[in-house]
TORTIMI-38943 format. One line per 3 residues: their letters; for each residue x, y, z of C-alpha. Coordinates in steps of 0.5 Angstrom, whole numbers. Each point is the difference from the previous one (the first is absolute). Layout:
BEGIN
A = X Y Z  ...
***
This chain:
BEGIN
XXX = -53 -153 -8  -4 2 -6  -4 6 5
XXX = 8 2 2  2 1 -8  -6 4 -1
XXX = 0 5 5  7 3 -4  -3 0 -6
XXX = -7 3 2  4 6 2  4 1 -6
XXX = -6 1 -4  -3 5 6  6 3 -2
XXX = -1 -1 -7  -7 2 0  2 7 3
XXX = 6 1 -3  -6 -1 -7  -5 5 3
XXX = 6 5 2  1 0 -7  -7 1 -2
XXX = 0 6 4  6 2 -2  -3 0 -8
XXX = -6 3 2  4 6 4  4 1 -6
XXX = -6 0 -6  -4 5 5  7 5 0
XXX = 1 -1 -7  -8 2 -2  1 6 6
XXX = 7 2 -4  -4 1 -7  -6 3 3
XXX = 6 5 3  1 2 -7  -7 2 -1
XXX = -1 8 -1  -4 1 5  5 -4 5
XXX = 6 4 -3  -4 7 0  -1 -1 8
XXX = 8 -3 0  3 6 -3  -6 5 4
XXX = 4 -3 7  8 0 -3  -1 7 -3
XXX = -4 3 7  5 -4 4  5 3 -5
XXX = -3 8 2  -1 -1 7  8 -2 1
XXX = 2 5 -4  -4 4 4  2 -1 6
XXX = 7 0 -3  0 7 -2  -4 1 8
XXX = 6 -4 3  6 3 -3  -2 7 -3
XXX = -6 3 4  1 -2 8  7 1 -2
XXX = -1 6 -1  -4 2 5  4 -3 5
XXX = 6 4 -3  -3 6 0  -2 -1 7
XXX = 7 -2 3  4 5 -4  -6 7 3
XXX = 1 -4 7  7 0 1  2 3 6
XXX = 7 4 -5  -6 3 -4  -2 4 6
XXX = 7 1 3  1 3 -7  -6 5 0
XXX = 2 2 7  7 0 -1  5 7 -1
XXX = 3 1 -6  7 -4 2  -5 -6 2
XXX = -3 0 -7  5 -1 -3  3 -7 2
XXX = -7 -2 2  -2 0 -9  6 -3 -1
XXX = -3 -6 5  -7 2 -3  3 -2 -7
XXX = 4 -7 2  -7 -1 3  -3 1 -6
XXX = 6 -4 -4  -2 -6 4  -7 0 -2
XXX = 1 0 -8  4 -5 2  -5 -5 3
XXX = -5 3 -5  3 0 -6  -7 3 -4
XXX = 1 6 4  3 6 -5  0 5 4
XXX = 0 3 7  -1 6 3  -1 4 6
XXX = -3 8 -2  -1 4 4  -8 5 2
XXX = 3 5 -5  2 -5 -5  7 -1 0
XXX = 3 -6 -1  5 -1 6  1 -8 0
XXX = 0 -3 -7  3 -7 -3  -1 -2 -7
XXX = 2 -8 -3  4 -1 7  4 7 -1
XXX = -2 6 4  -1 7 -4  2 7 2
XXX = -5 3 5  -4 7 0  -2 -2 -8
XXX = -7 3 -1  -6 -6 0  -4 3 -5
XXX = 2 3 -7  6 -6 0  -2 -2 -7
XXX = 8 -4 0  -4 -6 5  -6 -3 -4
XXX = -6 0 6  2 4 4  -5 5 -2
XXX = -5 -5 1  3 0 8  0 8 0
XXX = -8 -2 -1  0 -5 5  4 5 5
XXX = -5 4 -1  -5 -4 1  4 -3 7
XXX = 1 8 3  -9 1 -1  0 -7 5
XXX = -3 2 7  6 -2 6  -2 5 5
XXX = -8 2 2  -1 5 6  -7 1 3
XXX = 1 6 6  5 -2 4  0 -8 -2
XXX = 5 -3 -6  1 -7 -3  5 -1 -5
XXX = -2 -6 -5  6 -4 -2  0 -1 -7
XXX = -5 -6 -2  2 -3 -7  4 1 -6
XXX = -2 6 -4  2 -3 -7  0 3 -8
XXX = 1 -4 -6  1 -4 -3  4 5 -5
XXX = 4 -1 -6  7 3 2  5 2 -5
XXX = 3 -8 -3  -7 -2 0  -1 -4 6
XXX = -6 0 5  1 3 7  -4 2 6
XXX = 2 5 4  -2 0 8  1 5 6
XXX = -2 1 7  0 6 4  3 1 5
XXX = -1 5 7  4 4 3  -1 -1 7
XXX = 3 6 2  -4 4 -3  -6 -5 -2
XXX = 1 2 -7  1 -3 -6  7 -1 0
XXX = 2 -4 -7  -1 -5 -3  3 -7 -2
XXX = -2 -3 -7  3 -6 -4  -1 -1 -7
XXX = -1 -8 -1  2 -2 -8  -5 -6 -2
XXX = 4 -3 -5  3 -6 3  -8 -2 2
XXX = -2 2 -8  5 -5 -1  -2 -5 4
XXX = -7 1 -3  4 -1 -7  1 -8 2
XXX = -7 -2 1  -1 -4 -5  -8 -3 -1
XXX = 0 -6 -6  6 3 -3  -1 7 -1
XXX = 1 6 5  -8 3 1  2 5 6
XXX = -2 8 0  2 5 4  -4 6 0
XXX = 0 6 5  -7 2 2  -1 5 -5
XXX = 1 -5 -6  6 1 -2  4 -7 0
XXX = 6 -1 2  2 -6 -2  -4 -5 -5
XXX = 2 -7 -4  6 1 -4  -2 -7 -4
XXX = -5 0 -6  -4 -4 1  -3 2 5
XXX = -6 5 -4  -5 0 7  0 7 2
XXX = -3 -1 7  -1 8 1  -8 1 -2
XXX = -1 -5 5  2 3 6  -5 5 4
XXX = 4 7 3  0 -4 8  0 -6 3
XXX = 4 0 6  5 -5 3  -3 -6 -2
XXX = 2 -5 -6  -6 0 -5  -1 -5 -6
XXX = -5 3 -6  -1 -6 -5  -1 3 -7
XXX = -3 -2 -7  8 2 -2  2 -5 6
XXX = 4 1 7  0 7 4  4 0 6
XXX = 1 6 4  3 3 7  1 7 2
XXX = 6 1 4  -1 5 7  5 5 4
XXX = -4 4 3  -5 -3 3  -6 1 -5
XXX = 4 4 -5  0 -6 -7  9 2 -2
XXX = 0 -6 -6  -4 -5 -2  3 -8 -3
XXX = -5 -4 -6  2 -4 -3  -5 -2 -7
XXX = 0 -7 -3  -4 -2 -6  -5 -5 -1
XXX = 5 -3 -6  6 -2 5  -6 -3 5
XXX = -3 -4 -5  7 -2 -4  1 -8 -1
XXX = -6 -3 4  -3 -3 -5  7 -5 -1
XXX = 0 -1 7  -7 -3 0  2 -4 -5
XXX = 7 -3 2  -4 -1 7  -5 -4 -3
XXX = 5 -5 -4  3 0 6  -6 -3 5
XXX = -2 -5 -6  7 -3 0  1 0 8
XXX = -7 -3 1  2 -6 -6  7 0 5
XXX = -4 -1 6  -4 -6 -2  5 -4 -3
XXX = 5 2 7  -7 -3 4  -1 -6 -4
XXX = 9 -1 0  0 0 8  -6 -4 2
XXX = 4 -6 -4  6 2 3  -3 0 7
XXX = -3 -7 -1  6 -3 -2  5 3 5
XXX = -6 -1 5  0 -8 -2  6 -1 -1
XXX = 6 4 4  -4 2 6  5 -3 5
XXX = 5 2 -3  -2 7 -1  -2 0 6
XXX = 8 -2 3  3 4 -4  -5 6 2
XXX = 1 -1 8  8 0 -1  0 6 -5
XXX = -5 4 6  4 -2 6  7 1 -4
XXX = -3 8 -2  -3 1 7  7 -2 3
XXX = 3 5 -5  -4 6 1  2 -1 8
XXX = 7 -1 -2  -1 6 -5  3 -4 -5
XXX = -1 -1 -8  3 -4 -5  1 0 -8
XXX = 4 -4 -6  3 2 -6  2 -3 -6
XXX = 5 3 -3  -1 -3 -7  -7 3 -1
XXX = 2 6 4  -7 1 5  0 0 8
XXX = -6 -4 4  -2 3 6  -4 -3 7
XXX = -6 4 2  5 2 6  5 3 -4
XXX = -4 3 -4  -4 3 7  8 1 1
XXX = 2 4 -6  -7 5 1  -2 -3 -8
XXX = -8 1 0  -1 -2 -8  -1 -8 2
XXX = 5 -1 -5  5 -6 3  4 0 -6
XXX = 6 6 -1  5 0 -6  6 0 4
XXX = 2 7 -1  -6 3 2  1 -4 7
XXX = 7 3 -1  -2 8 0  -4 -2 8
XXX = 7 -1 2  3 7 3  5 3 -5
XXX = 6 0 5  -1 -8 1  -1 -3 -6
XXX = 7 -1 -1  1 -4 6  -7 -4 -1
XXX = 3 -1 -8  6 -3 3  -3 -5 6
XXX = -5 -2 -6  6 -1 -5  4 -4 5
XXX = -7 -5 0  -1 0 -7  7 -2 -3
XXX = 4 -3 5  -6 -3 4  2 3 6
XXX = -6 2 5  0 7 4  -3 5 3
XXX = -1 8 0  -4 5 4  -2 6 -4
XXX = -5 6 -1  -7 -2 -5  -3 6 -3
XXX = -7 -1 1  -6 3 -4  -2 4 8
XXX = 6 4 -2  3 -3 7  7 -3 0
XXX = -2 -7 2  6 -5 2  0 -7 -1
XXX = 5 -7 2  1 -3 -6  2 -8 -1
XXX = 2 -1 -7  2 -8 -3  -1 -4 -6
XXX = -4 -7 -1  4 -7 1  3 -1 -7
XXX = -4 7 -4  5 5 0  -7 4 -4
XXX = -4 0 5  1 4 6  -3 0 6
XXX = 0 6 6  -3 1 6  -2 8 4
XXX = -3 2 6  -2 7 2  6 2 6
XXX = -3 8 -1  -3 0 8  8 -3 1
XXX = 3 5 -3  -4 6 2  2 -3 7
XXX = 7 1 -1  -1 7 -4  -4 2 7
XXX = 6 -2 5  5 2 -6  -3 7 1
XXX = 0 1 8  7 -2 0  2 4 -7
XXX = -5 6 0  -1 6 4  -8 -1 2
XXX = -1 8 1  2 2 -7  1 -7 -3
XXX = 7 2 -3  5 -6 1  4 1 8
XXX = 6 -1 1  1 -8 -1  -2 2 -6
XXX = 4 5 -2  6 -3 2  -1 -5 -4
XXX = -2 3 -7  6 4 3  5 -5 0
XXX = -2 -3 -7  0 7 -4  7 2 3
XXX = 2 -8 -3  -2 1 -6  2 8 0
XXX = 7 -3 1  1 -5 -4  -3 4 -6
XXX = 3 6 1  -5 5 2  -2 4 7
XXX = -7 0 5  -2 6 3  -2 0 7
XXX = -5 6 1  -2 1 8  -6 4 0
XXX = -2 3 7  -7 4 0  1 7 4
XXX = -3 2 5  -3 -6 1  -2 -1 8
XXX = -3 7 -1  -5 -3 -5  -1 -7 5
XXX = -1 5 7  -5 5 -4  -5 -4 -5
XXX = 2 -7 4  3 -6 -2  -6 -3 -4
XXX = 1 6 -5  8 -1 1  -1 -8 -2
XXX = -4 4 -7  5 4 -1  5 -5 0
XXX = -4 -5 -5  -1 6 -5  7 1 1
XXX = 2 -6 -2  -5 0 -6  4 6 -4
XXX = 6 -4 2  -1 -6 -4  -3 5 -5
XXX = 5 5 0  6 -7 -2  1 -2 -6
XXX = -3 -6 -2  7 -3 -1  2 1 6
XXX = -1 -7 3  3 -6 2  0 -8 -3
XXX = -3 -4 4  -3 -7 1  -5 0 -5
XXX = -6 0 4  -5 5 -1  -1 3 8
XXX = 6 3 0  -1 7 -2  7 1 -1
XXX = 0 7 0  6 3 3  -4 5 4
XXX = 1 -2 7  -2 3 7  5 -1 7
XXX = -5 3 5  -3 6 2  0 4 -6
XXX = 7 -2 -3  -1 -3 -7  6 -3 -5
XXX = 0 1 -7  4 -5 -3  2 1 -7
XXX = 4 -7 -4  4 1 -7  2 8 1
XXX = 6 0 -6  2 7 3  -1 3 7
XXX = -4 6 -4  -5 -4 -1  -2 0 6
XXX = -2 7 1  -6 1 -5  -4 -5 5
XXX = 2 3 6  -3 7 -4  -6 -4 -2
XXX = -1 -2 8  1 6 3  -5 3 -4
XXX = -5 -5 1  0 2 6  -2 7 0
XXX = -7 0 -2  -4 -1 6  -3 -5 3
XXX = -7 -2 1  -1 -3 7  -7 1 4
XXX = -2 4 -4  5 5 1  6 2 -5
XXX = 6 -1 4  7 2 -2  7 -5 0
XXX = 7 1 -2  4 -5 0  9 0 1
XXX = 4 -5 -5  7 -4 1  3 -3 -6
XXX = 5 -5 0  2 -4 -6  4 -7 -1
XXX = 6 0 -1  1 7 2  -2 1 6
XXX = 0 -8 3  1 -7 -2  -6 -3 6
XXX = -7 3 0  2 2 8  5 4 -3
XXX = -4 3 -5  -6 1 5  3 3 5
XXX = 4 5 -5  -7 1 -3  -2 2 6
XXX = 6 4 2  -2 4 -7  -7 0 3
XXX = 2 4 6  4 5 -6  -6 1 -2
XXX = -5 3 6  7 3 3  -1 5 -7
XXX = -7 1 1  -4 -6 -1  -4 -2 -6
XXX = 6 -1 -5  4 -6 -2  8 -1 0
XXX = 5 -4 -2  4 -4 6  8 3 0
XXX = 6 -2 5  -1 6 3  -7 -1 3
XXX = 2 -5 5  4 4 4  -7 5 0
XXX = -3 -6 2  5 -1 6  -1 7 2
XXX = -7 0 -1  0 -5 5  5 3 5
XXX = -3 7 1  -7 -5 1  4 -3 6
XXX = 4 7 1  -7 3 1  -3 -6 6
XXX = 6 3 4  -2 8 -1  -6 -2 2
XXX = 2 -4 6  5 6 1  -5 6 -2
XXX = 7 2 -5  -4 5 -3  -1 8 1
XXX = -5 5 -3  1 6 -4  -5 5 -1
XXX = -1 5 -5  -5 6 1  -6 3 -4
XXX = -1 7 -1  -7 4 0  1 3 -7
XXX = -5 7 4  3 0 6  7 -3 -1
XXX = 0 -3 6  3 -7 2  -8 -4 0
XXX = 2 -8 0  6 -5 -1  1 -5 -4
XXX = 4 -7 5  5 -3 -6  3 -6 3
XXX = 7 -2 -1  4 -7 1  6 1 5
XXX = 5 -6 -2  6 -3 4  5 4 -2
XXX = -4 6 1  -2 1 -7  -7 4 -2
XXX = -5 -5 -5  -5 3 -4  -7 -2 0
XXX = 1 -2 -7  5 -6 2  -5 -3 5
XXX = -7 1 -1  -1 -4 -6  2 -5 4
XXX = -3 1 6  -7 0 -3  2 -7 -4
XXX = 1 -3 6  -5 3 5  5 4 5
XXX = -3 7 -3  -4 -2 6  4 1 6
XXX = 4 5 -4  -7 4 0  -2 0 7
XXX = 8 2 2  -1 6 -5  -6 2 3
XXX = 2 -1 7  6 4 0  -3 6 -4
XXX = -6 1 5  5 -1 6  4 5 -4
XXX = -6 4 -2  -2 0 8  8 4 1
XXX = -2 4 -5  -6 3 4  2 0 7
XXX = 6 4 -3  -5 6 -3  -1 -2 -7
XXX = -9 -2 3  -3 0 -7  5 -4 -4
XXX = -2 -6 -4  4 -7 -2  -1 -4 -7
XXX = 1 -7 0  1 -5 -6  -6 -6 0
XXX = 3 -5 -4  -6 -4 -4  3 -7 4
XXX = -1 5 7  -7 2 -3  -3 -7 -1
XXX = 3 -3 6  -6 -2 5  2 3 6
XXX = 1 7 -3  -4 4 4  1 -3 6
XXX = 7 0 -1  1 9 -1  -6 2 5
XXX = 5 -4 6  6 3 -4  -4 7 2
XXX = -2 -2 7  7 -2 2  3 7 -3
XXX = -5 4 3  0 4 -8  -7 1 -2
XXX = -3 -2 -5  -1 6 -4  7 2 -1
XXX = 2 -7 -3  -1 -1 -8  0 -6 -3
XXX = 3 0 -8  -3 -5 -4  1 -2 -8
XXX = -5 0 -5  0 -8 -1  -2 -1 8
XXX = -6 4 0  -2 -2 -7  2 -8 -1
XXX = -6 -1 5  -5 7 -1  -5 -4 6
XXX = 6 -2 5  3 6 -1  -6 5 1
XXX = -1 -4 7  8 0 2  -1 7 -1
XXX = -5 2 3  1 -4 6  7 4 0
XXX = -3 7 0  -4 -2 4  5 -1 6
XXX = 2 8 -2  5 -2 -5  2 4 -6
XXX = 1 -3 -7  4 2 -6  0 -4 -7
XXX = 8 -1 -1  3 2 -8  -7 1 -2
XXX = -1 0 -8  5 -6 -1  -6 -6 2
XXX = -7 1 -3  -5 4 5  -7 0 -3
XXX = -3 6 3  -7 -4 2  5 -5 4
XXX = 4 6 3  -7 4 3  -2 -7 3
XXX = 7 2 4  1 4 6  7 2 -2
XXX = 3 7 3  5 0 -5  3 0 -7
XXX = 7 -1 -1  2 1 -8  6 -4 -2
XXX = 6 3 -1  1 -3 -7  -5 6 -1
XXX = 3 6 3  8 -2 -3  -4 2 -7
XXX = -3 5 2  3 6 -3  1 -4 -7
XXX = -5 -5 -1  -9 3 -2  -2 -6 1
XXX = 3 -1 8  -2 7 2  -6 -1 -2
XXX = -1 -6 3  3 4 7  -5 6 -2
XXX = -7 -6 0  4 -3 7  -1 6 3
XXX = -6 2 -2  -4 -6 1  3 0 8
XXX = -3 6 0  -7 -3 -3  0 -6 5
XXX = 2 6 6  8 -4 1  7 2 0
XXX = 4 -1 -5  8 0 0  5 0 -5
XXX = 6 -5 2  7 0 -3  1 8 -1
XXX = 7 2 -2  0 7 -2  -3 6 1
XXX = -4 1 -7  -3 -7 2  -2 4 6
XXX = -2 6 -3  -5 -4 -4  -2 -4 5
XXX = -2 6 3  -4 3 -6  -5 -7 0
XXX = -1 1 6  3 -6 4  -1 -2 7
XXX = 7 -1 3  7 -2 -4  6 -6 3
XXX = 6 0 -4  8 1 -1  -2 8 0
XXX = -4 0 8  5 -4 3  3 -8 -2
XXX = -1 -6 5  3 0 6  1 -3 7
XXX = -4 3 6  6 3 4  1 4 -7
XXX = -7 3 -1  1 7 2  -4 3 5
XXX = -3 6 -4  -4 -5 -4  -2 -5 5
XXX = -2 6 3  -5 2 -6  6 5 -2
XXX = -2 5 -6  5 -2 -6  2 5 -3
XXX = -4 1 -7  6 3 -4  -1 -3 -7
***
């Protein structure tokens, strides 16, 4: 009996005799960091502390300095003189110039923008000149001379520069053997003061004319330093500001403004050091410095900074001394809490072991089933106002301090701002009506993480005062619910709420809107274009530009613009909403007039605008955008979707990339847009259409060379369609394709008449949509359409628009090429309406151009169009194609033409479309056209 009872109560004092030498070495560790914490404070420990924080302080401005300035610069220069427009610009006609410095400016404007300490901007010239030039994000007359501008401060230091740019070596010749040497690094001038007194650089690169191997110009910024002095201003080292900037020649360019600072730390640098961080200790006190590098062995700036022996060594003395009163007193401390606990070990070991040692075990397995539960507890005393917390419900509450005791308005603030209420009111109900409850709610934990938690609130038996409650993590529950609510809610490409969703925020905004009077916008966005975006990049880059998409539209809405819902903080509640495919809905609660609604439908369409990047690539999108309002336009979300959409559809049928607002009238478009859909199923099953043909005269012998097939839609009644009415849609839904292998059938088989019936040399044009272009079989399909009508392939001329060629320039260059290959001709269709960079255009094997008839209409009135025809025709001359001027009306268009020097003319004047059975027989036969005007 006797071995039994002993055995608790040697293991108590184990424990106790632990828990002393635990204690012991506690103390012990304690005493060595205080003596280690005065010695910290000894002058040679605080020199070497102050040594490694200024050094570090240097190295990281530094290479601040190398990050945000020196490299940026750098790659900037390099971008800009690399930039396949600059070459465009240096080769291009005089017509071309123009719009390609415009393009040059906003380029420009962009990267002022990304970098705001770049002043100036600027492309000159080998002779000088400022062709391009942006200042403060706004661009600057060209033509101003670089030199004697004494109205610009620095731009004689660039004139300087320039100079030094135009001696650099781009071409080497040796006998018959050339090198060209792109340009290396940055050439940089400065700093300088410019006239407000604030330093800058200015930097340049050459840049070669590849056509000539010459200096072509060059590019230069003028990089303002101000924002980094700035930045330097704000280091502070004990209190005082000790940093100067000198250039390497001594002038200093920003020195301490607080007067305490006396140590000049100038005397003490040498001419040159290099790079690297250097510390010179002095009889006066600290010197550090770093010379600041652009060029890869040319010194620019140099950091210091200087402290005074007076700041290293002030209050060290008091600090030795208060250490010292401090160490005796914890060692008195340590003795007495030693000799304190070795009686109270003893006592508790003889007396309370067995119960010490139940009450331990309870406690141990009670905290052990709780932290598998994951489950706390705590008390509140209402009258003294203070919260006791378990161990778990600290571990719960994320509180690190070891402190089990909270003031109740401290345990208060860690529940969420949006639950206090409800937690208040459960918590009331137990305080002052004795009623026990429960409530799940949110924790705001220090991790910054939202927690939640299961809450159980009661009162002890007959103690209203003292309120005890119980929580359990249910975090893992919940983030469980979070991720199924947010398959069955939330679209998993872009993340935007689905369909379910919105009906449900729809449901809930339109209820409100009615009962207060207010109205919802619907907005339903349809990206343009779309389908040509997945067949030419992929779908893995559609899937991109549809999160992307998604991004600008929750940032394009106003913040506002939300739905209330459950209170739950993995609902997003944004009202932005994706269908499918590349449809979104924008919805828009608490509009107060149908006005509202038009400023974020602007907002949208010109987020849209600006390009978007997608594999490295900048990718155009436009979108089209319906708009429908409660109660106006419907009182369910199906109405106002389906009206929406109907305003959609406005929208694209008047030339896409634009928004409109749902009218009644729409309906009935939409009605009709769907029946001429239908009626052109039949048409095609019925090949209910006929060719026109409108002839192309050569301007030197006036004979009938070429003619163009036009297709026309015969209706039941008999009635001829324009294409204007039809082919919108039949490229919308994809029926362009069998239309175009009709066309291209019936105008060679008519071609094949024409030549067995004495016109041999006459040629035909067909036009290839951009659906046809793309489609996978293509060449198949046009070499059997040519087998099968016998026509060779040398008399067929396909006619294609700028945007096929150039939306995808390799897959162009390939589909053109293996076309030309099989003998066809290919003419460029309304040339000068897309963007044709004169690189891209020599990779193509194109026969002809067609210059647009917007241009020739003007001609006789306009400059800029006459000159835009005069640059057409001689830059199909340089490239060896033929050039043909469409739309001509009128004897003096003709006239002109002639005197440019134009290959070949069609229009209203030579002859206007008709059918085949109406071409007169002396221009099938290659007649002469009577040159009368």
């Amino acid at each position: 009996m006797t071995a039994v009872s002993q055995q608790p109560i040697s293991g108590v004092s184990r424990f106790f005799t632990r828990v002393l030498l635990t204690l012991l070495a506690i103390n012990f560790a304690t005493i060595a960091a205080l003596i280690y914490i005065a010695d910290s404070f000894s002058t040679e420990a605080l020199s070497k502390h102050a040594e490694d924080d200024i050094t570090q302080q240097v190295n990281f401005l530094a290479a601040k300095f190398d990050e945000q300035y020196r490299m940026a610069l750098n790659r900037s220069l390099h971008n800009l003189i690399n930039t396949p427009l600059l070459d465009d610009y240096l080769l291009g006609l005089q017509a071309e110039r123009l719009v390609l410095a415009r393009r040059l400016e906003r380029l420009f404007l962009q990267l002022q923008k990304d970098y705001p300490a770049y002043h100036a901007i600027s492309f000159v010239d080998s002779n000088g000149q400022v062709e391009v030039n942006v200042r403060e994000r706004r661009r600057e007359a060209p033509r101003m001379l670089l030199i004697n501008d004494e109205q610009q401060p620095g731009w004689s230091n660039a004139a300087t520069l320039f100079e030094q740019l135009k001696k650099t070596p781009l071409l080497l010749s040796s006998g018959n053997m050339e090198w060209f040497i792109p340009p290396r690094e940055p050439q940089v001038l400065g700093p300088f003061l410019t006239g407000n007194g604030i330093p800058a650089l200015v930097a340049g690169l050459g840049k070669l004319d590849i056509d000539t191997g010459l200096f072509g110009g060059a590019i230069m910024i003028q990089l303002n330093l101000e924002r980094w002095m700035e930045e330097l201003r704000r280091i502070r080292f004990f209190g005082v500001d000790p940093v100067w900037v000198m250039d390497m020649n001594g002038n200093v360019l920003l020195r301490p403004k607080d007067p305490k600072v006396t140590f000049d730390p100038r005397p003490h640098l040498p001419e040159s050091t290099g790079s690297k961080t250097h510390l010179l200790k002095t009889g006066n006190g600290l010197v550090v410095y770093h010379d600041l590098l652009v060029e890869a062995d040319k010194p620019l700036l140099r950091i210091a900074i200087g402290l005074p022996s007076n700041l290293l060594l002030h209050g060290i003395s008091h600090a030795v001394d208060f250490f010292s009163l401090v160490i005796d007193f914890y060692l008195l401390v340590v003795v007495a809490s030693v000799v304190l606990l070795v009686l109270l070990s003893y006592v508790i070991a003889r007396f309370l072991a067995r119960p010490v040692l139940d009450l331990a075990i309870a406690r141990n397995q009670l905290a052990n089933a709780q932290r598998i539960a994951r489950l706390g507890h705590w008390e509140w005393n209402n009258e003294q106002n203070r919260v006791h917390f378990s161990d778990n419900a600290l571990t719960i509450l994320g509180d690190t301090s070891n402190a089990r005791e909270l003031d109740f308005k401290a345990f208060l603030k860690l529940v969420h701002p949006n639950d206090r209420a409800a937690f208040m009111q459960v918590l009331d109900n137990a305080r002052l009506r004795g009623t026990p409850g429960s409530i799940e709610h949110r924790l705001c934990v220090k991790g910054g993480e939202n927690q939640f938690i299961h809450h159980e609130i009661d009162i002890i038996a007959g103690n209203r005062h003292q309120i005890v409650g119980t929580i359990q993590d249910i975090s893992d529950r919940r983030r469980a619910d979070a991720q199924i609510r947010q398959l069955a809610y939330f679209d998993s490409v872009t993340g935007l709420a689905n369909r379910t969703l919105l009906n449900e925020l729809a449901e809930r905004a339109l209820k409100t809107a009615a009962k207060e009077g207010t109205r919802v916008g619907v907005m339903f966005l349809d990206l343009d274009h779309f389908k040509h975006i997945n067949d030419t990049w992929g779908h893995e880059a559609g899937d991109e530009l549809l999160r992307q998409v998604a991004k600008r539209l929750m940032h394009s809405v106003r913040p506002s613009d939300t739905v209330t819902s459950a209170p739950d903080i993995l609902i997003t509640n944004k009202a932005v909403a994706r269908l499918g495919g590349d449809e979104f809905i924008v919805l828009l609660p608490k509009l107060h007039h149908q006005d509202d609604v038009m400023p974020i439908a602007a907002r949208i369409q010109a987020t849209l605008t600006r390009p978007f990047s997608i594999a490295g690539k900048e990718i155009p999108v436009s979108g089209s955008l319906g708009i429908s309002i409660f109660p106006n336009h419907g009182h369910t979300m199906d109405d106002l979707l389906k009206h929406a959409d109907a305003a959609m559809y406005q929208a694209k049928a008047k030339g896409r990339n634009r928004f409109e607002l749902y009218t009644s009238t729409m309906e009935q478009k939409i009605r009709q847009r769907v029946s001429i859909e239908m009626q052109l199923h039949r048409a095609i099953d019925n090949e209910d259409f006929v060719l026109y043909y409108q002839p192309r005269i050569d301007m030197r012998s006036g004979e009938v060379i070429a003619v163009e097939a036009l297709i026309r839609w015969v209706d039941p009644e008999q009635k001829i369609i324009s294409p204007e009415c039809f082919i919108g849609i039949a490229e919308e839904t994809g029926l362009i394709i069998p239309i175009g292998s009709w066309v291209l059938r019936t105008a060679c088989a008519q071609l094949r008449a024409w030549h067995l019936a004495g016109a041999p040399g006459l040629k035909v044009s067909v036009n290839l949509s951009p659906i046809q272009f793309t489609a996978p079989d293509l060449i198949g399909s046009i070499t059997k359409t040519l087998d099968d009508t016998g026509v060779d392939a040398r008399f067929v001329e396909l006619e294609l628009t700028e945007n096929a060629l150039f939306d995808n320039i390799d897959t162009g260059a390939r589909l053109a090429h293996d076309l030309k290959a099989y003998g066809l001709k290919l003419s460029i269709d309304d040339f000068g309406t897309g963007y044709s960079s004169l690189r891209l255009l020599k990779r193509l094997p194109v026969d002809t151009l067609k210059i647009d008839q917007s241009f020739i209409q003007n001609i006789l009135v306009d400059k800029e169009d006459a000159l835009i025809v005069k640059s057409t025709v001689a830059l199909g001359r340089g490239l060896g194609v033929r050039v043909v001027a469409e739309g001509v009306e009128h004897h003096e268009q003709f006239t002109l033409l002639q005197q440019l020097g134009c290959d070949e003319v069609q229009g209203y004047l030579l002859g206007r479309p008709a059918p085949a059975q109406e071409i007169k027989t002396q221009l099938i036969a290659n007649a002469k056209i009577a040159m009368t005007y």
